[in-house]
BAMARKOL-566988 format. One record per residue: residue number from 0; residue in three letters; z, x, y of N, C-alpha, C, CB in turn. Coordinates in Angstrom, 1 decimal. Glycine has a CB too. Layout:
   n res    n_z    n_x    n_y   ca_z   ca_x   ca_y    c_z    c_x    c_y   cb_z   cb_x   cb_y
 NUM ALA      Z      X      Y      Z      X      Y      Z      X      Y      Z      X      Y
...
***
This chain:
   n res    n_z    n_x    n_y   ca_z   ca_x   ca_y    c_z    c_x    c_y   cb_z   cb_x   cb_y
   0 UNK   62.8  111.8  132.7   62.9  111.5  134.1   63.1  110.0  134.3   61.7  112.1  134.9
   1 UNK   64.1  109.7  135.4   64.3  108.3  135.9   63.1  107.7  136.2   65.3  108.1  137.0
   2 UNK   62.6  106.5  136.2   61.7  105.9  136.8   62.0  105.6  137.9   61.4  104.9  136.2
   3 UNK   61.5  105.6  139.3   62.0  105.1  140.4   61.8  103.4  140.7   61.4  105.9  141.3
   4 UNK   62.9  102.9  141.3   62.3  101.5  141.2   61.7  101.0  142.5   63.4  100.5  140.7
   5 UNK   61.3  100.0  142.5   60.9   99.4  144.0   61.7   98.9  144.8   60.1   98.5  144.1
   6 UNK   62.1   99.0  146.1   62.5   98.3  146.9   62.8   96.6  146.9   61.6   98.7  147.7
   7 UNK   63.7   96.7  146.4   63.9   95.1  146.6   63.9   94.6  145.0   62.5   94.2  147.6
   8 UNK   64.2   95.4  144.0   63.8   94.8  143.2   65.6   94.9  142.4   62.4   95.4  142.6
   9 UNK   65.4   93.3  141.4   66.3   93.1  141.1   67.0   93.6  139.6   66.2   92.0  141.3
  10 UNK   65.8   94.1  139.4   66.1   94.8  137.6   66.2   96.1  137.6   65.0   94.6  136.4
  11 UNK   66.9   96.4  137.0   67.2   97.9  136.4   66.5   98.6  135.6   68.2   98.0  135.7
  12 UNK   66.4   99.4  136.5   65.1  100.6  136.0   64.7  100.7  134.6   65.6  102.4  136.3
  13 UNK   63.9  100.9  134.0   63.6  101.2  133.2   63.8  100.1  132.1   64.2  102.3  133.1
  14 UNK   64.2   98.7  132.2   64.0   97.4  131.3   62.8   96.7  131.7   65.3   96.4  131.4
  15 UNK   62.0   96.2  130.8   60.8   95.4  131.0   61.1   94.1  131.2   59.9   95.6  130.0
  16 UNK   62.3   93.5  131.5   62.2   92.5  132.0   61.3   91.5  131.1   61.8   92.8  133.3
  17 UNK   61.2   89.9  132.0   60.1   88.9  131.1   58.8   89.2  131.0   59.9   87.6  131.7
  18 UNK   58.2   89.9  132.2   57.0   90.0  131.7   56.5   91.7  130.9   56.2   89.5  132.8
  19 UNK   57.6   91.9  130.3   57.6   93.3  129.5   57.6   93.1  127.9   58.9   94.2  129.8
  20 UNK   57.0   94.2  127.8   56.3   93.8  126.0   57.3   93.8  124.9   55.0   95.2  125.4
  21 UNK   58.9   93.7  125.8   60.2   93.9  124.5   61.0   93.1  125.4   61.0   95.7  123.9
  22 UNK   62.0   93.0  124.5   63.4   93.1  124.9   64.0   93.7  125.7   64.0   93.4  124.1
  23 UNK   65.2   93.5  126.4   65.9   94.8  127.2   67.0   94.5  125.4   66.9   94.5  129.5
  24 UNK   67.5   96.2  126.3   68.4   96.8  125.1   69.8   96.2  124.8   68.7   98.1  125.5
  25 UNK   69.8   95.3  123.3   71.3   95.0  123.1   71.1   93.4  123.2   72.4   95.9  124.3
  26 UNK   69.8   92.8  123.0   69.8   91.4  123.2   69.0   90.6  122.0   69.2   91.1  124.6
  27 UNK   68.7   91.7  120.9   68.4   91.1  119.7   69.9   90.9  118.9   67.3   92.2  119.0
  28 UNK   69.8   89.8  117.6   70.9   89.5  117.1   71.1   91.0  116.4   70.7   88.1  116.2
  29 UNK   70.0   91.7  116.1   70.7   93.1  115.0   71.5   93.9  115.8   69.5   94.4  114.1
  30 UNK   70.7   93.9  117.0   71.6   95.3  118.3   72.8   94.2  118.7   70.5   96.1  120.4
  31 UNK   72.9   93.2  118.1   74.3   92.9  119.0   75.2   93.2  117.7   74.4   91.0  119.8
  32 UNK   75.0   92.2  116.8   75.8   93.0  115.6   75.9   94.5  115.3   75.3   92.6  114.4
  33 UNK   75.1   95.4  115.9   75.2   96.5  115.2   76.5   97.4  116.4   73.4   97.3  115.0
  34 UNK   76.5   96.6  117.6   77.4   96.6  118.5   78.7   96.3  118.8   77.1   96.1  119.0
  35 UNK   78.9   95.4  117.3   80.3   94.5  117.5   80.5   94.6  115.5   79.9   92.4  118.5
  36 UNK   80.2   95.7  114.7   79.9   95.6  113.7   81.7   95.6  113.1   78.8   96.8  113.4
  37 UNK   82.6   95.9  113.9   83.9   96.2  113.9   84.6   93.9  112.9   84.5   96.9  116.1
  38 UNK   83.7   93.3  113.5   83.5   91.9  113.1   83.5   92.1  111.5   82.0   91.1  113.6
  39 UNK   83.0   92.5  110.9   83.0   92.4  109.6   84.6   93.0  108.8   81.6   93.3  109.2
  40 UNK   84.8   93.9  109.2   86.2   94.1  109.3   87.3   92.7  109.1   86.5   94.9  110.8
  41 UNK   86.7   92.4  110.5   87.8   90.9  110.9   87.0   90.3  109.7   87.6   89.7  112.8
  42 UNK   86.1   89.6  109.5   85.9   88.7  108.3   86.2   89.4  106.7   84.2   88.2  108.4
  43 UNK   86.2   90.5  106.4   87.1   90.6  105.3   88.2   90.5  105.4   87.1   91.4  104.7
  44 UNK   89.0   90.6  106.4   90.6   90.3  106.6   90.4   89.0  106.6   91.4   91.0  107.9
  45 UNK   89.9   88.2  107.3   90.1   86.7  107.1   89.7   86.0  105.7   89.2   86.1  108.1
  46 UNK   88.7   86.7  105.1   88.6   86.3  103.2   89.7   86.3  102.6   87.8   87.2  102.2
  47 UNK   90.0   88.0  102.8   91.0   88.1  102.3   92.5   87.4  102.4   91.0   89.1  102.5
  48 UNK   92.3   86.5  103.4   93.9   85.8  104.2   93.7   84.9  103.6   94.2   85.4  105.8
  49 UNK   92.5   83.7  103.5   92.8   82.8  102.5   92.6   82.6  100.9   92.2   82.0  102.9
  50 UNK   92.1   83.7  100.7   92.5   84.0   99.2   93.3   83.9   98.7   92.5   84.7   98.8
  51 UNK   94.6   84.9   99.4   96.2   85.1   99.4   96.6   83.9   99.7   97.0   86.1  100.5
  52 UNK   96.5   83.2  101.1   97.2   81.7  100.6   97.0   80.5  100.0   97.5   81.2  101.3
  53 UNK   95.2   80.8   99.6   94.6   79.9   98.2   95.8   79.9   97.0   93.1   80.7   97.5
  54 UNK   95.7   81.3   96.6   96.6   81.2   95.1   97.8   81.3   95.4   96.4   82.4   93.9
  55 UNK   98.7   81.6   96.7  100.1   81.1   96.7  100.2   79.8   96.9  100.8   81.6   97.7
  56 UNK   99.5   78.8   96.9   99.5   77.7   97.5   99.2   76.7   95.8   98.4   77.7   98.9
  57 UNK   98.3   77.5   95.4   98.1   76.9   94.3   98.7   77.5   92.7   96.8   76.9   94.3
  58 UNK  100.0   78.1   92.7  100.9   78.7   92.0  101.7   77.7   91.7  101.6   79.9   92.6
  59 UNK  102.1   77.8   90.4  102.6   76.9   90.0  104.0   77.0   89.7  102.0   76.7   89.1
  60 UNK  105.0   76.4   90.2  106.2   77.0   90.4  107.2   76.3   89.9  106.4   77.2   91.6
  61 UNK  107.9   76.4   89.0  109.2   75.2   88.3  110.4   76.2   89.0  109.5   75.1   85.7
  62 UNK  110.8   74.8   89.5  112.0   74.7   89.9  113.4   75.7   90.1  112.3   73.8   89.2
  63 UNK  113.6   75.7   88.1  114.5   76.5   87.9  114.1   78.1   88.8  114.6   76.5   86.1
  64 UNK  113.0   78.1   88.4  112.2   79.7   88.9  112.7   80.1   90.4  110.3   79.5   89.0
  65 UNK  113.0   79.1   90.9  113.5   79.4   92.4  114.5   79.8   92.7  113.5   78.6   93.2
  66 UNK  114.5   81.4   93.7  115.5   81.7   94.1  115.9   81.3   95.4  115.4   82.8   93.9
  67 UNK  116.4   81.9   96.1  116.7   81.6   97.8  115.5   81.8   98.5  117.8   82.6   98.6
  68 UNK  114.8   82.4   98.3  113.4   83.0   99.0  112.4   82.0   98.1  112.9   85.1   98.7
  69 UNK  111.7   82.3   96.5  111.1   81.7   96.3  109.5   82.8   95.8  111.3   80.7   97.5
  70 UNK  108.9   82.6   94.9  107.6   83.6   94.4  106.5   83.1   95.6  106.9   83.2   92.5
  71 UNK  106.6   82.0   96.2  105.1   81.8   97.5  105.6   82.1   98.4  104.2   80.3   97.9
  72 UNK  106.8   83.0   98.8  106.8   83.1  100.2  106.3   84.7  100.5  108.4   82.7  100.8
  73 UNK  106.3   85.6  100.0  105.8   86.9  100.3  104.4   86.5  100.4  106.2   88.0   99.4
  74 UNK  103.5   85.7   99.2  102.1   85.8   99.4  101.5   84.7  100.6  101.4   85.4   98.0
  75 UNK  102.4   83.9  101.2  102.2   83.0  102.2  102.1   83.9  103.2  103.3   81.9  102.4
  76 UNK  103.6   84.8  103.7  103.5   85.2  104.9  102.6   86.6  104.3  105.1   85.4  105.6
  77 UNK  102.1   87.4  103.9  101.1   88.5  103.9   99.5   87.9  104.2  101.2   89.3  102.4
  78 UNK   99.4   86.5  103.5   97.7   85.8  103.5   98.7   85.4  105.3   96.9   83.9  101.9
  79 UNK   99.1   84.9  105.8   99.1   84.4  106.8   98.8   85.6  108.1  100.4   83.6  106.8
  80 UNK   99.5   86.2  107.9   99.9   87.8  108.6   98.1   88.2  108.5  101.3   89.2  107.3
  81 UNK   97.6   88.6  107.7   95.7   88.8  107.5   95.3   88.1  108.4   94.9   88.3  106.0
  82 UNK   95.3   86.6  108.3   94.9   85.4  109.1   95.4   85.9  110.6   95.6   83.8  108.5
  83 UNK   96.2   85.8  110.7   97.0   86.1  112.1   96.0   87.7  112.7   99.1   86.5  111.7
  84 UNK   96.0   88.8  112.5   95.2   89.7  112.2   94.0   90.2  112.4   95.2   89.7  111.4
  85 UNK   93.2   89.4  111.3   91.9   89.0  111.5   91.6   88.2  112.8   91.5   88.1  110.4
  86 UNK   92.2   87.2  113.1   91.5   86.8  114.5   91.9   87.4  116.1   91.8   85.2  114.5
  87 UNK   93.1   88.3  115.7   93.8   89.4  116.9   92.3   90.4  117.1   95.3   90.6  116.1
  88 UNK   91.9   90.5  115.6   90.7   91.9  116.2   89.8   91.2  116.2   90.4   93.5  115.1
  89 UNK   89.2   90.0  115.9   87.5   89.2  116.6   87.9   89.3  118.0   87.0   87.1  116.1
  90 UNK   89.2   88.3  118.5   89.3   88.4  120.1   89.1   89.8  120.5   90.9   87.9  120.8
  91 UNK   89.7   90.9  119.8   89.4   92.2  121.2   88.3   92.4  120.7   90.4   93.9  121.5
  92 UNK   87.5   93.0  120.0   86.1   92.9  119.4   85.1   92.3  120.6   86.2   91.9  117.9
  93 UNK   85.4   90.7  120.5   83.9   90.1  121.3   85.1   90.7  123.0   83.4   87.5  120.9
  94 UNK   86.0   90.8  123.2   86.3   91.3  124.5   85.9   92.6  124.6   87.6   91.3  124.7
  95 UNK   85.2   93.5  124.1   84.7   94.4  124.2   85.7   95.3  123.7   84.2   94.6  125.3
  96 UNK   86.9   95.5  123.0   87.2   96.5  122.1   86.6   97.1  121.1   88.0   96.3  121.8
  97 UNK   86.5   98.5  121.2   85.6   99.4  120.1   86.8  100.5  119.4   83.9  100.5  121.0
  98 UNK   86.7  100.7  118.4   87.2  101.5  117.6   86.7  103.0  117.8   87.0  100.9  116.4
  99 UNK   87.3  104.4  117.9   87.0  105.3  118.3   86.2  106.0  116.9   88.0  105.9  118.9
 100 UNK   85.4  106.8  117.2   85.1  107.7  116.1   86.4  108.6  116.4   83.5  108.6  116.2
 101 UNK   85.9  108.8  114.6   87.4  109.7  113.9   86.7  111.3  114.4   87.6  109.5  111.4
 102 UNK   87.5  111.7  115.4   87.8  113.1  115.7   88.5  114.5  115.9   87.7  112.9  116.1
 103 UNK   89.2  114.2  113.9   90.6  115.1  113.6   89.9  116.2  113.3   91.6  114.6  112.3
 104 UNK   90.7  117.4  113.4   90.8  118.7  113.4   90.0  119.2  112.5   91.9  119.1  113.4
 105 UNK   90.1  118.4  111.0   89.7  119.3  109.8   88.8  118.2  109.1   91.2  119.9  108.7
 106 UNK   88.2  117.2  110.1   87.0  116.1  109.6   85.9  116.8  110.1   87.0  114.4  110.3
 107 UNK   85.4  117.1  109.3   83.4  117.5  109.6   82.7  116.2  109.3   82.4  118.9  108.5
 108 UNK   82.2  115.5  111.0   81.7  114.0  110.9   79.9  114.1  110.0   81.5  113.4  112.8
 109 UNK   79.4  115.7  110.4   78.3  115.8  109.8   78.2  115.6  108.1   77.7  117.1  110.4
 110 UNK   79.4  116.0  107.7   79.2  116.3  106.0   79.1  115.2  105.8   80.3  116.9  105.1
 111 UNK   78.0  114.8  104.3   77.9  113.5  103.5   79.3  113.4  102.8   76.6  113.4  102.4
 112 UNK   79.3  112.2  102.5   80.2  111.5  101.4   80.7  112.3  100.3   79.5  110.4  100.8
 113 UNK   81.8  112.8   99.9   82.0  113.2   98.5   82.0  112.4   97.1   83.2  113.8   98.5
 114 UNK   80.8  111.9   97.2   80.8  110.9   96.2   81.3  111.0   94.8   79.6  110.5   96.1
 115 UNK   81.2  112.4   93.9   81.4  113.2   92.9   83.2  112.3   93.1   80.9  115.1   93.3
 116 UNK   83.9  113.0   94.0   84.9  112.7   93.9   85.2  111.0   93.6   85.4  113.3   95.1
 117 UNK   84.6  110.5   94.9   84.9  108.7   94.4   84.7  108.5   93.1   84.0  107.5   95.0
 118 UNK   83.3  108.7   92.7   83.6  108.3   91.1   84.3  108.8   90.0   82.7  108.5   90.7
 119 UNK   84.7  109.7   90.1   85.9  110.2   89.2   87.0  109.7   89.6   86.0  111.7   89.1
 120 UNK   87.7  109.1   90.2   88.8  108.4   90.8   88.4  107.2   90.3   89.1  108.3   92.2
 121 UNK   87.4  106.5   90.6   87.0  105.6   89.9   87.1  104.9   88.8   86.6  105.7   89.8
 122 UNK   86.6  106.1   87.7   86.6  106.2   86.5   88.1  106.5   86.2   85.5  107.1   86.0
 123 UNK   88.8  107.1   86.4   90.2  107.3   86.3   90.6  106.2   86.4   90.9  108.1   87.2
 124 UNK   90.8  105.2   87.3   91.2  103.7   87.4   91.0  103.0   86.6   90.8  103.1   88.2
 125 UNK   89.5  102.7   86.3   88.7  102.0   85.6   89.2  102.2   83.9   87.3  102.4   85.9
 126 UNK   89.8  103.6   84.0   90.2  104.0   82.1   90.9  103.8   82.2   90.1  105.2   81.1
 127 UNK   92.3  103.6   83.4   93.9  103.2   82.7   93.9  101.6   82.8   95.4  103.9   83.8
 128 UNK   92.8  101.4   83.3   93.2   99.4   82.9   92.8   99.0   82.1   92.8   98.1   83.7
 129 UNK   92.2  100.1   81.4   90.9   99.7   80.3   92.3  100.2   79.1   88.8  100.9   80.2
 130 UNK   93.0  101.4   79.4   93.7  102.1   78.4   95.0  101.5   78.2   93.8  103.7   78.7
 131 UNK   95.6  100.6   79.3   97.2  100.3   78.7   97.6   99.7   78.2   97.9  100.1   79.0
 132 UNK   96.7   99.0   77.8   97.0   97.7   76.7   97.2   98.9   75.3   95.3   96.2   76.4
 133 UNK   96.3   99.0   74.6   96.9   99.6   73.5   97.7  101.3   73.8   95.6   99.7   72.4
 134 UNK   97.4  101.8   74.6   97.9  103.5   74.9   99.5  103.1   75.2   97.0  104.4   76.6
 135 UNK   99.6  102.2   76.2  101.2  101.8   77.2  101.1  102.2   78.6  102.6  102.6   76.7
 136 UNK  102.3  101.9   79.2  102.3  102.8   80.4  102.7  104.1   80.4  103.1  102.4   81.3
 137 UNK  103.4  104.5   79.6  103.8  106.4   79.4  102.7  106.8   79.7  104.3  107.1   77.8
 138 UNK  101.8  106.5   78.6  100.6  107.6   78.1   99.5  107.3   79.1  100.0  107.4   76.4
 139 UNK   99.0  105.8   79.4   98.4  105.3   80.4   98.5  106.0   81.9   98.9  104.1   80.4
 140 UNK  100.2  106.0   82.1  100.2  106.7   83.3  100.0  107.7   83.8  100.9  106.6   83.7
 141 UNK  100.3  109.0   82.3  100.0  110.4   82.7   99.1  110.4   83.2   99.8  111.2   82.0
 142 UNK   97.7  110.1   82.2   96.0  110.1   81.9   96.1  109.5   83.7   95.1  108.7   80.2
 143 UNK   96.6  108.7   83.8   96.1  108.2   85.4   96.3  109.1   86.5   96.8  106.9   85.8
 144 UNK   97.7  109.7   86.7   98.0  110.7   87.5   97.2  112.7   87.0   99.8  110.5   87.6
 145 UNK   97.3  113.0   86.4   96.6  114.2   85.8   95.1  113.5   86.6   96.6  114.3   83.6
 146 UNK   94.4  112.4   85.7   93.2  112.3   86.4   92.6  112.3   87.9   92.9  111.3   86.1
 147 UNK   93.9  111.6   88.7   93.7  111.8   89.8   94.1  112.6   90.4   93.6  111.2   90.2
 148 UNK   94.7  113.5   89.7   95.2  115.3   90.6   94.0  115.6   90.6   96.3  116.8   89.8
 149 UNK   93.5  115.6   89.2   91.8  116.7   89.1   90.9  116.5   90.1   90.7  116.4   87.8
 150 UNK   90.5  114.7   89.6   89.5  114.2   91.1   89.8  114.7   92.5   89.5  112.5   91.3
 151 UNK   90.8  114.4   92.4   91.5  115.4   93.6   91.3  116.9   94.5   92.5  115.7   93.1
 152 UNK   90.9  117.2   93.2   90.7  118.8   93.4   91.9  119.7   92.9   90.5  119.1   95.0
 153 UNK   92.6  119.5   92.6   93.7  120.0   91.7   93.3  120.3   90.1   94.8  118.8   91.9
 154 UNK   93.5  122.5   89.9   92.7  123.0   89.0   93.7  123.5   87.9   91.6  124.0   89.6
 155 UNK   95.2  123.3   88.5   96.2  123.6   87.4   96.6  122.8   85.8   97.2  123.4   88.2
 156 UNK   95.8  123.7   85.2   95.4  123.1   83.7   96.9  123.0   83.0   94.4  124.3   82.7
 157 UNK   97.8  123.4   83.1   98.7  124.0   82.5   99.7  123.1   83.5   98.7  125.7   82.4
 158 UNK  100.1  123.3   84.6  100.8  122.4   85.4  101.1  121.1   85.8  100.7  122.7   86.0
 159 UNK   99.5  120.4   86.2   99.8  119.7   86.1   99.6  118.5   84.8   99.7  119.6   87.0
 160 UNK   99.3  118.6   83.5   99.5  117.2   82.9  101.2  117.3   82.5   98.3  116.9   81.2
 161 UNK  102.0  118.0   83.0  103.8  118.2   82.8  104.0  117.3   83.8  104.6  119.9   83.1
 162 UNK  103.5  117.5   84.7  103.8  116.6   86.7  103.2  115.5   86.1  102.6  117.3   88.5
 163 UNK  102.5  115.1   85.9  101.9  113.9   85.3  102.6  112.9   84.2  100.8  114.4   84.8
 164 UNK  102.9  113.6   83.3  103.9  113.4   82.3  105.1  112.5   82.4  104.3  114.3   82.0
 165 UNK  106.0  113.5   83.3  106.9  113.4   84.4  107.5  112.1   84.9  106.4  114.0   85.4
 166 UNK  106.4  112.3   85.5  106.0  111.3   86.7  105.9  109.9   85.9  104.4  111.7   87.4
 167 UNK  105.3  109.9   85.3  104.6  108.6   84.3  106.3  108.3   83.6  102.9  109.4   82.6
 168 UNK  106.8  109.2   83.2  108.0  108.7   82.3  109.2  108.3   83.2  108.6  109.8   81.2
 169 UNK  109.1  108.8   84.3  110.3  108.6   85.4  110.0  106.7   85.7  110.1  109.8   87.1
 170 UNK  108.2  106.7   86.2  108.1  105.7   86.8  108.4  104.4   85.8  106.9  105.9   87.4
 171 UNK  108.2  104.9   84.2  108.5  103.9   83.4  109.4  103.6   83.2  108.3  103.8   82.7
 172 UNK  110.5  104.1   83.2  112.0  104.3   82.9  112.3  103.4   84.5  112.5  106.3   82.7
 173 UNK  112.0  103.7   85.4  112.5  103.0   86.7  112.0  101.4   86.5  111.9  103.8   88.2
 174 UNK  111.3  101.0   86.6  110.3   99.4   86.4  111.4   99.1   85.0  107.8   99.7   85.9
 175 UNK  111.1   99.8   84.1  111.6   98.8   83.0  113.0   98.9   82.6  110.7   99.0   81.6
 176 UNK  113.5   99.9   83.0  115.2   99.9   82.9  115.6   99.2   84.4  115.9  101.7   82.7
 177 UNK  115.7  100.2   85.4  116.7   99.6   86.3  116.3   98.3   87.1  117.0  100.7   87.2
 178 UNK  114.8   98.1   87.3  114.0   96.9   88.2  113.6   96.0   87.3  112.7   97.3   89.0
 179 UNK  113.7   95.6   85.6  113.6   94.9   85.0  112.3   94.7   85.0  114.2   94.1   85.1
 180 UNK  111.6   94.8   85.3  110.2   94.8   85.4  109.4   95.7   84.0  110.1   95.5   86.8
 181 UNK  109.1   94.4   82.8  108.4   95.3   81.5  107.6   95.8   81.8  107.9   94.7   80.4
 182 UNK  107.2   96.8   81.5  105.8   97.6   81.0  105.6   97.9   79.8  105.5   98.8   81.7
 183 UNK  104.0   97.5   79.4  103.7   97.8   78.0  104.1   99.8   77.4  101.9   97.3   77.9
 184 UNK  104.8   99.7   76.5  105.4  100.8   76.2  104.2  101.4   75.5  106.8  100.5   75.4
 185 UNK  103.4  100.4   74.4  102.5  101.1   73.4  103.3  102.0   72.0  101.5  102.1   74.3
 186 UNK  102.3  102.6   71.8  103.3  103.7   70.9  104.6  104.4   70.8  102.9  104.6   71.0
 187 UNK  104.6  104.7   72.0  106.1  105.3   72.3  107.2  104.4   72.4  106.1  106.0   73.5
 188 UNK  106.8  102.8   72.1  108.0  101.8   72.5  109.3  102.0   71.7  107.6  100.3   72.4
 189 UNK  108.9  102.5   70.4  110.1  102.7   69.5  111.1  104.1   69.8  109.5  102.7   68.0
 190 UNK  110.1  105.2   70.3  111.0  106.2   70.7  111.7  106.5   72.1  110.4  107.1   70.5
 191 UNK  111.0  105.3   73.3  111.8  105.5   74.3  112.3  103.9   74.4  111.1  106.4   75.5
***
């Protein structure tokens, strides 16, 4: 039930005002951050912006190496673009823009985390950077795609490490033949 207030009075119901034993609501530093928490967002985009133009900036670049464009101009304009970005969403942020809860069709907001899943993706990651130095990319890349069909949820034993396979040999064959772009071959460098 509403509290009724008094006649003439200038505060809104139900805040204790100065001579009340708290706060009103939303005027401690945690309720204001926990209010505007969308900020932390903006400050990893802004880390992230000068990072990107830390090491483009500090790349070391001969001459000959230069094309019409140049290797610091994509990491200039993407760290800049972050920077640019980052301070677009602090302004609507402290302007009182809030981000919606996610309310798609086939999201249940109550279910916990599928953590099971993250870590097995994880670990899938974590074993092809650990694996391609001596495995290659062929073999590297299956193990990486197979892994993350499974983590996935994908139970076709038989199907997919072929899709995987596939996949892994197309993508190598594309990077290192037609885009010049090496990848460690490993074992298989002599047969493909």
């Amino acid at each position: 039930m509403k509290p009724i207030e008094p006649i003439g009075s200038t505060e809104p119901a139900g805040s204790t005002g100065p001579a009340g034993s708290g706060e009103t609501n939303g005027s401690t530093p945690r309720a204001w951050l926990r209010e505007h928490s969308e900020l932390g967002v903006c400050v990893l985009l802004f880390a992230l912006g000068v990072l990107v133009l830390t090491d483009a900036l500090t790349m070391s670049v001969d001459i000959a190496q230069r094309g019409p464009v140049g290797p610091r101009t994509v990491p200039l304009v993407i760290g800049g673009l972050f920077l640019l970005i980052a301070v677009l969403l602090a302004v609507d942020v402290l302007r009182g823009g809030r981000g919606e809860a996610e309310g798609g069709e086939d999201v249940d907001l109550d279910e916990p985390a599928d953590w099971r899943t993250v870590l097995l993706l994880a670990g899938v990651f974590l074993g092809a950077a650990v694996l391609i130095g001596p495995l290659g990319f062929p073999v590297t890349g299956a193990l990486l795609f197979w892994g993350s069909a499974y983590a996935l949820g994908s139970r076709h034993h038989g199907r997919d490490p072929l899709i995987a396979a596939g996949l892994s040999l197309f993508t190598y064959f594309v990077f290192d033949n037609l885009l010049g772009v090496p990848l460690p071959g490993g074992p298989l460098m002599g047969v493909l």
